[in-house]
N, C-alpha and C positions, 0 to 999 in steps of 0.2 A: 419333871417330865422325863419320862424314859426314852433313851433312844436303840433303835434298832441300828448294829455295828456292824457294816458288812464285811468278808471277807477281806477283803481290800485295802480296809485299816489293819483287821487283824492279820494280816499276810505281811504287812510291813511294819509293824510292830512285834513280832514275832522273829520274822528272818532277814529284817536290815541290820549290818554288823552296826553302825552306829546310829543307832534306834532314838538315842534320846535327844538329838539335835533335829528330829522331825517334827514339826509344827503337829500334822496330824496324832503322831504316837504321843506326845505330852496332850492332846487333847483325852485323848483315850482313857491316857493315865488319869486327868483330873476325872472323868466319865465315871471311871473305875472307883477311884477314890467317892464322889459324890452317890454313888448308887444307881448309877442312872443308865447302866449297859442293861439291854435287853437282846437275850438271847435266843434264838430259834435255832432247831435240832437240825435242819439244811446248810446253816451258817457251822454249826459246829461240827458236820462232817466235812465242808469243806473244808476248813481248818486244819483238820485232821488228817485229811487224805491225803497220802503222797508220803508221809514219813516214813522213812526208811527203817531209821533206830529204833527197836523196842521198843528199850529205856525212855527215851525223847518220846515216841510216842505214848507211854503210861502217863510221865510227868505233865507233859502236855493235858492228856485228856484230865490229872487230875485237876490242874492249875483254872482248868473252863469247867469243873464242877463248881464252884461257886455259881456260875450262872444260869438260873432255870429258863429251861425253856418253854417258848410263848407255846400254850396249847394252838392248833390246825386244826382247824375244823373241814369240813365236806365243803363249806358255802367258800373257805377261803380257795381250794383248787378250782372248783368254781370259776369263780372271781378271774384266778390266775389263768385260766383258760381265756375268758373273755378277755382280758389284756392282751395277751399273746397276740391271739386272733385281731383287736382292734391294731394294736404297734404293727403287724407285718401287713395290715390292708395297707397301710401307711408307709412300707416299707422299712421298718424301724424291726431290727432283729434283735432278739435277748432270749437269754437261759428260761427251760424252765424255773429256775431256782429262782433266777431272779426276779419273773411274774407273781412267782408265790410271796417271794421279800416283798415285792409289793403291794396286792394283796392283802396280807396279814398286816403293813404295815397300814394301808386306808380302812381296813377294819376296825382297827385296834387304835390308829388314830395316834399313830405312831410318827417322828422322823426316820428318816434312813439317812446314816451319815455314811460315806462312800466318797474311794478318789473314781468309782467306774466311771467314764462319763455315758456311757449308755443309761443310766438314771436319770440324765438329763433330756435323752431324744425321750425318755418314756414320760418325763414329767410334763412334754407338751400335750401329751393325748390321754394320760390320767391321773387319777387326784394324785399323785403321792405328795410329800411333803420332803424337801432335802433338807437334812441338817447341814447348819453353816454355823462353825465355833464362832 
């Protein structure tokens, strides 16, 4: 089963100085290793965004070409609308990006592994599915 990797892992897997003593980054790594990372083109601008370095930024985007990204369809922004709108009736606030993560993610029938814990206020009021190593 593929899992959809949020920012979140990849933010501290990327720019914790000692990355490999983190329960989540060795999850990631085995992830990595098994085939099992699924990528979307939202998750990988964020990633992205904010680098300063060129160079860091090239190597970077080259190192997340290994990962295709999920196709977005019309029905997933959709979707992601109706989330939003249900979470804030509720008073539960979140990114667009993040209604779209999720979203794409009950389409597709996907987990989302994430330290956000705003995936958890959303996972009261919609299907998603949290991955737990």
């Amino acid at each position: 089963m593929k899992v959809i990797v949020d920012t979140s892992i990849w933010s501290l897997a990327l720019r914790h100085e000692d990355q490999s003593s983190l329960p989540c980054v060795k999850e990631l790594r085995g992830l990595i290793e098994d085939y099992r990372v699924q990528m979307m083109g939202p998750i990988r601008q964020e990633i992205l965004s904010g680098i300063r370095s060129e160079s860091q930024f090239n190597r970077l985007k080259k190192n997340l070409s290994g990962f295709a990204d999920l196709p977005i369809l019309t029905e997933d922004y959709v979707r992601a609308a109706r989330y939003f709108n249900l979470c804030r009736s509720k008073g539960i606030q979140g990114s667009n990006t993040d209604f779209l993560i999720c979203a794409v993610s009950v389409q597709n029938e996907l987990p989302i592994y994430t330290t956000d814990n705003d995936f958890k206020l959303f996972a009261k009021h919609i299907p998603i599915r949290l991955y737990k190593p």
